[in-house]
N, C-alpha and C positions, 0 to 999 in steps of 0.2 A: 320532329320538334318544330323547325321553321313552319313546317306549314300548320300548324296550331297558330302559331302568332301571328301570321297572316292573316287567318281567318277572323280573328277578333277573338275566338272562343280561349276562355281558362283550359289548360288541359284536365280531362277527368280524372278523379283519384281512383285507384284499381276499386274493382268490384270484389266484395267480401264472395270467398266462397259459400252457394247453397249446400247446406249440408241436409238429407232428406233423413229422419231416421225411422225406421223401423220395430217396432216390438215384435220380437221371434217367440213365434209357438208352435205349437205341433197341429195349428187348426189346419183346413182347405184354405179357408180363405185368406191367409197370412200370405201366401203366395200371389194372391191379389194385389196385397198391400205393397210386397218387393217391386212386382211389376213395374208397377205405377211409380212409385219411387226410381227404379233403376232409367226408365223410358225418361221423366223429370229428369233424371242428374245427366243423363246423357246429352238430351236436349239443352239444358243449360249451362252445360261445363262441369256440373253441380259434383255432387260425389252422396256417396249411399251410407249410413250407417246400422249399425243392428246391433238390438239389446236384446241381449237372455238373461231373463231373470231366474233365478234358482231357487223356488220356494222353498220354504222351509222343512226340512225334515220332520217331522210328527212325531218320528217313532224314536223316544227317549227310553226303552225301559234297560235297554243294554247298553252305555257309551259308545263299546267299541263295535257294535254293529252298526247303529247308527254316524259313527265316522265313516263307516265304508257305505253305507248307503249316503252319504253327501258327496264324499269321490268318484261313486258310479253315476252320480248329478250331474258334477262337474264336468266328467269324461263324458257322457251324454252331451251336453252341450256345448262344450267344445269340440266335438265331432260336427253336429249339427252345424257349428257356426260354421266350418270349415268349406261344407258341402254349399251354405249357403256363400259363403264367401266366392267362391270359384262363380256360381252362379252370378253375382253381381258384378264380378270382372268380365264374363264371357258376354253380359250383357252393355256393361258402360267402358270399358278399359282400364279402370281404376278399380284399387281394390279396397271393402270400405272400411270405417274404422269400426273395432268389434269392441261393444261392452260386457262384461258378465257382470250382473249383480247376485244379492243374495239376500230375500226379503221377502215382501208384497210385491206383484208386479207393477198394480198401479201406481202405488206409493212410491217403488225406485224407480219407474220410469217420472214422475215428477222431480225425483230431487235429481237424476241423470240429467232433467233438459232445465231446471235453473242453474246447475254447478257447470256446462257445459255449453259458453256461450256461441259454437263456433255453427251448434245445432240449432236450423232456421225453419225447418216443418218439419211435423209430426202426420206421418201416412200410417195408418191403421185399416184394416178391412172390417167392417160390421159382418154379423153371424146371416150365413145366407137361411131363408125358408125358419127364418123365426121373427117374432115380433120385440125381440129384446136385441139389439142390435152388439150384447155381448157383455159381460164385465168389466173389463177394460174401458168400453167407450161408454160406458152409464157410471160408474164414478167420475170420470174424465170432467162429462157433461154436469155432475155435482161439484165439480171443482174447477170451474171455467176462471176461476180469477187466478188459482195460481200455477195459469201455463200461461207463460211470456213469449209464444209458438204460437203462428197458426195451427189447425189441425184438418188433414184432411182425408174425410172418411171414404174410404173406396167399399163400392158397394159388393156382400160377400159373391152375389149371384152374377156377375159381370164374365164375360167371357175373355180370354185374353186377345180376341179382335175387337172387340168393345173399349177394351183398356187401350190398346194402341190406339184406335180412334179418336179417343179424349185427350190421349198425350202425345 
């Protein structure tokens, strides 16, 4: 503390934590996007998070089948997050925070990053060896006004020494 006033300098007010998040799929290149995000939160103290979204079940013509096909959803993705979770501590030391929704992905990954201010980029991987760079990131780009996020697209086709090298 003395030596702030010495210096002349105000002392600085802490730095908001980077929150990097993630949208989880069952693509290749989602593990591009972790990366990249994990390598960032590490580098910057930052921290990792991940959204599963749980589309909708389709299949209405039996109630009670279709309740058990939205629990074997949910158990699916909660498994999934789990394995990804360990993943993103073995990689930054921290473990990140886990969302599950249940909707449109693109559409609850929008109302996830306005209702959730703590989150400051949005890391995605585009589709490798195709010329539509994926679903997700082509509504995104029709929707550029209501992300209050950067967003940064990690390319599907990138090697994970390519990704190290950038981050």
């Amino acid at each position: 503390m003395e030596e702030e006033r010495t210096s002349g300098r105000a002392p600085r007010p802490p730095q908001k934590e980077r929150v990097f998040l993630v949208l989880v799929d069952e693509s290749e290149e989602m593990a591009n996007a972790l990366r990249f995000a994990c390598r960032r939160a590490r580098h910057t103290r930052g921290r990792v998070a991940l959204l599963y979204v749980i589309e909708p079940v389709e299949f209405q013509h039996w109630l009670g089948v279709g309740r058990l096909m939205e629990e074997d959803a949910r158990a699916a993705a909660e498994q999934r997050l789990q394995t990804l979770a360990a993943r993103v501590f073995e990689q930054t030391g921290t473990m990140p925070a886990i969302y599950i929704r249940e909707g449109s992905r693109a559409e609850e990954l929008l109302k996830l990053i306005a209702e959730e201010p703590s989150i400051s980029l949005l890391v995605l991987a585009t589709a490798s060896g195709s010329s539509n760079p994926g679903p997700v990131v082509s509504y995104l780009l029709a929707n550029l006004r209501r992300l209050r996020i950067p967003v940064t697209l990690v390319p599907g086709e990138l090697t994970p020494e390519e990704i190290d090298a950038v981050t």
